[in-house]
N, C-alpha and C positions, 0 to 999 in steps of 0.2 A: 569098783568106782575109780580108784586111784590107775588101775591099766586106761580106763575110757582116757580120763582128763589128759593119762600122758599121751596117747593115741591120739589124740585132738589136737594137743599142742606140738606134736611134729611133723603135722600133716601142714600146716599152714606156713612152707616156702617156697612159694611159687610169687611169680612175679604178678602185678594186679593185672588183668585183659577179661576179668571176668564182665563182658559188653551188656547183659541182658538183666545184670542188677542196676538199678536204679534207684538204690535209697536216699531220702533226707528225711533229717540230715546224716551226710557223709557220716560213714564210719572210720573211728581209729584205724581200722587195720579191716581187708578188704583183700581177700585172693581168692582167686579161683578152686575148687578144691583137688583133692589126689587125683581123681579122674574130672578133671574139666567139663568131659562132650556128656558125664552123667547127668540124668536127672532123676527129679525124686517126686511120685504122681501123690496124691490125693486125691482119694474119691471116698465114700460113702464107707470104704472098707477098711477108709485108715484110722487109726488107733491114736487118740492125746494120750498118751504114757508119762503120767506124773512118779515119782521118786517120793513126793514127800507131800502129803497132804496140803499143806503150805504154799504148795503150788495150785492149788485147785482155781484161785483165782483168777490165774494167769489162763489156767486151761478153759475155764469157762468163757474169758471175755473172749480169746480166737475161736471157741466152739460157737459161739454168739456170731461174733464176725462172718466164718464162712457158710451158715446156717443163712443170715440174714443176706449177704451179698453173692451169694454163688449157692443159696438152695442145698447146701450139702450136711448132711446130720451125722458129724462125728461122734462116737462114743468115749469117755473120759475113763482110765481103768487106770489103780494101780496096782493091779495083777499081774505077779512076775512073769506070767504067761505072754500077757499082753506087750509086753515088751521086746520081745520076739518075734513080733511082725512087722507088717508096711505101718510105721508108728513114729508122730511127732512126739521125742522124748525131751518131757521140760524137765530138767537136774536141779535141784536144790542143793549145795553144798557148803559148805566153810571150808574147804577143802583149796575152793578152787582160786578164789580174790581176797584181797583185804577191804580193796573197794565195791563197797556196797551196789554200787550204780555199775559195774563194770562184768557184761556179760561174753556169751560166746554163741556161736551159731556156727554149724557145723553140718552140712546138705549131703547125705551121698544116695546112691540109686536107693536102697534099703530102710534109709532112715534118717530123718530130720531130728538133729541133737543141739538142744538149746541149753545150756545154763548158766548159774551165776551164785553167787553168795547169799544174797538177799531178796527177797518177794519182789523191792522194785528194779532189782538188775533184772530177775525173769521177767518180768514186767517188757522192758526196756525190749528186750529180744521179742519179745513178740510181736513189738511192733515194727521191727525189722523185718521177722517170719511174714508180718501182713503185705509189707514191700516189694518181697518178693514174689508174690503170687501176682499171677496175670493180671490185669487193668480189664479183662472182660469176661462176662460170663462163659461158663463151659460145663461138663460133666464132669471131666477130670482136669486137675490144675495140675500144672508140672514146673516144677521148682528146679534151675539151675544148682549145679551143684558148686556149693561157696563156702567158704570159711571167711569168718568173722572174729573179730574182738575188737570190742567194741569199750569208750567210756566217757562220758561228758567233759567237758572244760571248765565252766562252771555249776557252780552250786547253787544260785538261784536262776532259772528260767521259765521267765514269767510273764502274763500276758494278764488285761484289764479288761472290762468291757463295765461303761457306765449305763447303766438303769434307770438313772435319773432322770436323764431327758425324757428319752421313752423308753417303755416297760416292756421288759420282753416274759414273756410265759415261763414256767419251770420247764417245761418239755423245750424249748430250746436252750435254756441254761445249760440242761444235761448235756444237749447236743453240741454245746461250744467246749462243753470240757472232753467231749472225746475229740474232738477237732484238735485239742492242746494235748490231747494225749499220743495220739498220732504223730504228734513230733518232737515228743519226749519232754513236753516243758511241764514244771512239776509245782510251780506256782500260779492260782489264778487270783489277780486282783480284783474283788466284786463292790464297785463303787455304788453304794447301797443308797445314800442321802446327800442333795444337794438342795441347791435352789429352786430346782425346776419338781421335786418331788421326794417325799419321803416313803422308801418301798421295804421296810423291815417291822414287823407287828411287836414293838415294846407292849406289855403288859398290862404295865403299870401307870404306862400315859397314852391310854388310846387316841386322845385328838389327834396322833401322832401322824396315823393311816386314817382315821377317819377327816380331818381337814386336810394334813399334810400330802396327801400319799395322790392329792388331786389339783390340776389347773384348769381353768373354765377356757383354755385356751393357747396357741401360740402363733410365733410370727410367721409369717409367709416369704418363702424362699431365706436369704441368705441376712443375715444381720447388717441392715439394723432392720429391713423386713419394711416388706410392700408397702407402702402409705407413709412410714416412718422416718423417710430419707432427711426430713426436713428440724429433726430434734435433734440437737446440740449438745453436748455432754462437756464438763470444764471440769477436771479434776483438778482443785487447788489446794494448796497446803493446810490450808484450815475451814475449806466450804466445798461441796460441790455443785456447781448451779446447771441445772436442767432448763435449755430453752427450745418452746415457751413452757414456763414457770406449770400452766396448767395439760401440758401435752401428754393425750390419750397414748396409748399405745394400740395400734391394730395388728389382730390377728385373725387368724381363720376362726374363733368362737366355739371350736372343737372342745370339750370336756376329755383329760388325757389322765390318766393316772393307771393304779394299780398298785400291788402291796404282795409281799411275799409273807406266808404265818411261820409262825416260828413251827409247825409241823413241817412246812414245803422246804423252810430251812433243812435242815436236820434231814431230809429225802437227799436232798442236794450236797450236804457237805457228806456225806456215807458215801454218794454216787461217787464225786468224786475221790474218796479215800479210796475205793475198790480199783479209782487208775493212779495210786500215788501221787495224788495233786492236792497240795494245801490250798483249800481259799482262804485267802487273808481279806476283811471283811473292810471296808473304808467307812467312817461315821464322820460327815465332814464340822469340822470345830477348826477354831472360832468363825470363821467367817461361810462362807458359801450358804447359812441357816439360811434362809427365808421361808421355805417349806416347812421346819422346825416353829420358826419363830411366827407363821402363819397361824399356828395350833397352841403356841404356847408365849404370846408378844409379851410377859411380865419379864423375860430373860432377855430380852433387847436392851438395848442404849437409849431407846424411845416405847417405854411399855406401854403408852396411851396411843399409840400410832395403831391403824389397824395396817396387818404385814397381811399381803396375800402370796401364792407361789408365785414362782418369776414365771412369764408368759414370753419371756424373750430371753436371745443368746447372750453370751458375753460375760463378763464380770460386773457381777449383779452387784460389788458395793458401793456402785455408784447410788442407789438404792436403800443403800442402809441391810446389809443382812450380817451382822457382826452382834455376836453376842456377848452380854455384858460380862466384865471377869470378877460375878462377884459370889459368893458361899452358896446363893442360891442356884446359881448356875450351875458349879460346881456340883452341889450333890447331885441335881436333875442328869448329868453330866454322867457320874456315877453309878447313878440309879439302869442309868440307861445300858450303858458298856457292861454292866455287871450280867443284863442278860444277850448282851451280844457276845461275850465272853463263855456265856453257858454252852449256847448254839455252835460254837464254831472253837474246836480244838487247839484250830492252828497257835504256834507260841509268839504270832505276831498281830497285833492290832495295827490298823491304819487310821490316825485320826487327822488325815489332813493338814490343815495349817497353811494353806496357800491363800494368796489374796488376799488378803487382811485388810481391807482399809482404812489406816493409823484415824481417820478424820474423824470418826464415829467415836473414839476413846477419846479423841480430843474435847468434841463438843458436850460429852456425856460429864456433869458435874461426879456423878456415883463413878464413874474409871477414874479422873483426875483424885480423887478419893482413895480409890484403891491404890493408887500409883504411889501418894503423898505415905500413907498407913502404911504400905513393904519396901519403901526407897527405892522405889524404880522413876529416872530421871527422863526416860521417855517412851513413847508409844512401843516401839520394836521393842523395850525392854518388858512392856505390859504382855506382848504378846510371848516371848519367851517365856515369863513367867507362869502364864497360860497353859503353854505347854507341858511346862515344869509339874506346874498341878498335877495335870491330869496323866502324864509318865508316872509322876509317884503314886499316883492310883494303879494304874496298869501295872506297874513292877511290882506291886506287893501284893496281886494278884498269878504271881510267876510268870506276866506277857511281856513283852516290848514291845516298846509304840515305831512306828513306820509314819514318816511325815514328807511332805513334799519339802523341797529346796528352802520354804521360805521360813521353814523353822531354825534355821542357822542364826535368823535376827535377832539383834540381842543378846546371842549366847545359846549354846547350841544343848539342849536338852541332854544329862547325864549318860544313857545308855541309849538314845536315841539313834533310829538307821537313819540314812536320809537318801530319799526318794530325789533322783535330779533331773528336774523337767526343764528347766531355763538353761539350754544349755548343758556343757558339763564341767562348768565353773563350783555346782553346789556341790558335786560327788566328791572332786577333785579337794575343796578344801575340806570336806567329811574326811575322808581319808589320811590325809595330813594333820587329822585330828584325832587321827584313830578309831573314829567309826567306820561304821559297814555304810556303805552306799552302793543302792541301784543307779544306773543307768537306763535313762528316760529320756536324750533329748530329743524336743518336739517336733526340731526338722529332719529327723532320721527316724523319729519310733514313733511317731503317734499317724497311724493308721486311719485317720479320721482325714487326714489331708486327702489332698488327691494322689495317685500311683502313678498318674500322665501327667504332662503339662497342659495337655488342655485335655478336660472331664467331659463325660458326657452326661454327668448327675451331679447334683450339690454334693460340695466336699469345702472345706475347713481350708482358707488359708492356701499360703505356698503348698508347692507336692511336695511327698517326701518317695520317691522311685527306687524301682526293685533292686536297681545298684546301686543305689545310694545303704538301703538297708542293708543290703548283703556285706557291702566294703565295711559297714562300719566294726568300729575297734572300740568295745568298753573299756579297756583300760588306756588313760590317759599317756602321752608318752613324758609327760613331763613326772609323773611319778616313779621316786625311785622305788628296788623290789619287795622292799618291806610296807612303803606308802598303796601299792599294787596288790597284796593280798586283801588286802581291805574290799576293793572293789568287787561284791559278791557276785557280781552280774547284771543282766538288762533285762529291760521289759517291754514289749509294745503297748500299746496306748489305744482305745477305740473307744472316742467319743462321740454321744447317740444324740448331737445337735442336730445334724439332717441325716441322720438312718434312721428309719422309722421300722423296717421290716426284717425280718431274717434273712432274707435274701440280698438285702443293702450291705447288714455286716460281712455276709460268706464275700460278697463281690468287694469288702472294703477290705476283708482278713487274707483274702487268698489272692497272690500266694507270697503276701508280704511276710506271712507269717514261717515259710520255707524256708525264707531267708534270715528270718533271725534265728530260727531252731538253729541253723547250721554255726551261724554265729556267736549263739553260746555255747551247742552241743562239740562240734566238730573242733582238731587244732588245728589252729591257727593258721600251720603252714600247709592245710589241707586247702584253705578255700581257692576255692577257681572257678572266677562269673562265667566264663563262656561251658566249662562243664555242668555247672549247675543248671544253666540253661536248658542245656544236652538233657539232665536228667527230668527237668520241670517236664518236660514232654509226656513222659509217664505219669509221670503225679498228676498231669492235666486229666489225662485219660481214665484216672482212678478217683478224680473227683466226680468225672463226667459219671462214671459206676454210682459214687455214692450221690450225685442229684444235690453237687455245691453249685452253688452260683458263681464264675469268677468272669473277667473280661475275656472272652473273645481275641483281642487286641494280640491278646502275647503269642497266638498261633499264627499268627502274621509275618512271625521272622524267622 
């Protein structure tokens, strides 16, 4: 073992010209190998040669891969025999890294040698291995010969897709986390409950999925939606008046919803542990409830109001969806996370906290109540406190809570991360504060916008374009290098206010989402747009393999 490793490691100086690799994102380190003009074939005869059981993982999901996309039936052995032939050998060792995530790939005519320290470093390389293989079918694949070392930037890279608007099926869930695995990001954000729907089967408060989990409808085309043009919205400091006073809302009359069980759960967070990706699960509090409070209106600021789901886009608190901060809430609150907590591993919860609208605490005599009873002097203090709660629940739980930007008001939650969507004004003062913060701002990562400046389908707002994501820089330049480690990484954003279909997000995700792997995976001083471009050409032709939907447009230039 110790000859391979050192055999590996002085085969790789040669200068990089290796032309017919095309990976994202970019790797660390990228050369041609000892014999360049070699190559290494695959067919039906070759051999996954695993080292250590441990790897079987890694060997099964590329035995999957070339099985499913190129028809070819590798056998998986860890028979010393087998290791002696035309054989893709995955290495398991502690021998080789300290860093866990930091692998190696190694091509010559005889044999493809992959390894790494830990299951998601082989992990890592294999999806390298898949890179390199043809973009079209054949009988035999032949792999340049390359060396590699490879290892991420950051430590969170992360990607969202909300459910809430519309529901997408578990069989495409599965499908978006290999999409995220494919370009090494190892967190997925699954925004479970908002206004427009509640899709997670709690137990113990079935209205939950049974009222929540449903709307009798939504707007048509772009907000504020077909007929609508003519209601007026006034957010004021202590009212907000809707004119006219009695104005309907039209929508298309569609019945929309859907629910995930805590079985399909549990399918889904396994699926993706077998590709090293945490889902971190969002339960949106205090505000975005109306879905919630649809099913359960006694936890409102107006428990006599009958709440239906929001049937329209936007920030629903113009509307009243803020729930009230009081014991009862709280435990419902509790009751709830405790089996969202069960289902889902990861060591981080996401409970929201964005859009709050102070006006609803204001006008509620029971918040002014609570406010006067804990000394909190106003709204934004209400709403910290809120948070405050429900962290002290999560932590004594062993999770940390994950909130958007607007949980900084009032005072910024104990151990709390903070998610920075407005900008990157909320990471920036996290940081300086000594938390962790993601990086999320709206006009660079949220994927829901348009990719062009002028769309040929409903999209969200200004664009946010493929150079616009790729240039971007998570770490701020005004943080010094200690304020800088803070900043754990970024995440894209794909909001499902006009994606209805699977085929909307693949055309919303790709190949925005090239661009940010590259941007958390690859350093820094690797990025280069017009090469990335170069290689998007390949990736195009390996989506067109696997049957993504993306624009057209980008073949153009």
């Amino acid at each position: 073992m110790k000859k391979f490793i050192f055999l590996f490691l002085t085969l790789i100086s040669f200068k990089v010209s290796a032309q017919e690799v095309n990976i994202i994102p970019q790797p660390a380190q990228l050369r041609p190998g000892l014999y360049p003009t070699d190559k290494f074939k695959i067919d039906n005869q070759t051999i996954i040669f695993i080292t250590d059981n441990k790897a079987m993982n890694s060997a099964t999901f590329l035995a999957e891969y070339l099985f499913k996309q190129y028809k070819l039936n590798l056998k998986i052995s860890n028979a010393a025999e087998d290791g002696n032939k035309n054989s893709i050998k995955l290495v398991l060792s502690d021998q080789l890294y300290k860093n866990p995530n930091k692998y190696f790939v190694s091509v010559l005519s005889t044999s493809l040698n992959a390894g790494a320290s830990s299951e998601q470093g082989l992990f890592y390389a294999v999806q390298s291995i898949i890179q390199l293989l043809p973009a079209t079918t054949e009988d035999k694949l032949f792999i340049p010969s390359v060396d590699i070392i490879d290892y991420p930037r950051f430590d969170y890279r992360g990607m969202h897709l909300d459910v809430s608007r519309h529901f997408f099926d578990i069989a495409f869930i599965k499908q978006y986390i290999d999409y995220l695995a494919l370009h090494k990001m190892n967190y997925f954000h699954w925004h479970l409950t908002d206004d427009h729907g509640w899709r997670i089967e709690i137990k113990k408060y079935p209205r939950l999925t049974e009222i929540g989990a449903w709307r009798n409808g939504s707007i048509i085309g772009l907000w504020p939606g077909k007929g609508n043009e003519n209601i007026k919205y006034q957010v004021l400091p202590n009212e907000i008046k809707i004119t006219p006073k009695d104005a309907v809302i039209k929508t298309d009359g569609i019945r929309h919803g859907g629910f995930y069980t805590q079985e399909q759960i549990k399918e889904v967070v396994d699926y993706a542990a077998k590709r090293y990706i945490t889902i971190i699960p969002e339960i949106e509090m205090p505000a975005h409830s109306m879905a919630l409070l649809a099913a359960y209106p006694e936890l409102g600021t107006e428990p006599n109001k009958k709440y239906t789901v929001a049937e329209t886009w936007g920030m629903m608190n113009k509307y009243n969806n803020v729930l009230q901060a009081s014991d009862t809430t709280f435990k419902f609150l509790e009751n709830v996370l405790t089996e969202v907590m069960a289902l889902f591993p990861s060591p981080y919860i996401h409970i929201g906290g964005d859009e709050a609208s102070k006006v609803w605490w204001k006008q509620s005599a029971v918040s002014q109540q609570v406010m006067k009873a804990n000394g909190l002097k106003t709204e934004s203090e209400l709403q910290s406190y809120f948070i405050r709660r429900m962290e002290k629940f999560v932590n004594s739980r062993g999770k940390t809570i994950i909130g958007w930007n607007e949980i900084l008001q009032g005072g910024l939650a104990p151990n709390a991360v903070v998610m920075s969507w407005q900008s990157e004004k909320g990471g920036i003062e996290a940081a300086k504060q000594n938390h962790k913060a993601i990086m999320t701002p709206e006009n660079k990562m949220y994927f829901n916008h348009g990719q062009f400046v002028e769309e040929d389908s409903l999209t969200a707002s200004t664009p946010s374009l493929l150079a616009d994501v790729y240039n971007y820089e998570p770490v701020p330049a005004e943080l010094n290098t200690e304020q800088a480690t803070y900043i754990w990484g970024a995440q894209g954003c794909l909001w499902s206010e006009y994606i209805t279909n699977p085929a909307k997000v693949q055309y919303q995700l790709f190949p925005r989402l090239d661009a940010l792997s590259e941007v958390l995976w690859s350093p820094k001083e690797k990025r280069n747009y017009p090469d990335f471009q170069k290689r998007l050409k390949t990736q195009f032709k390996r989506y067109d393999l696997m049957g993504i939907t993306y624009s057209k447009r980008y073949l153009e230039n």
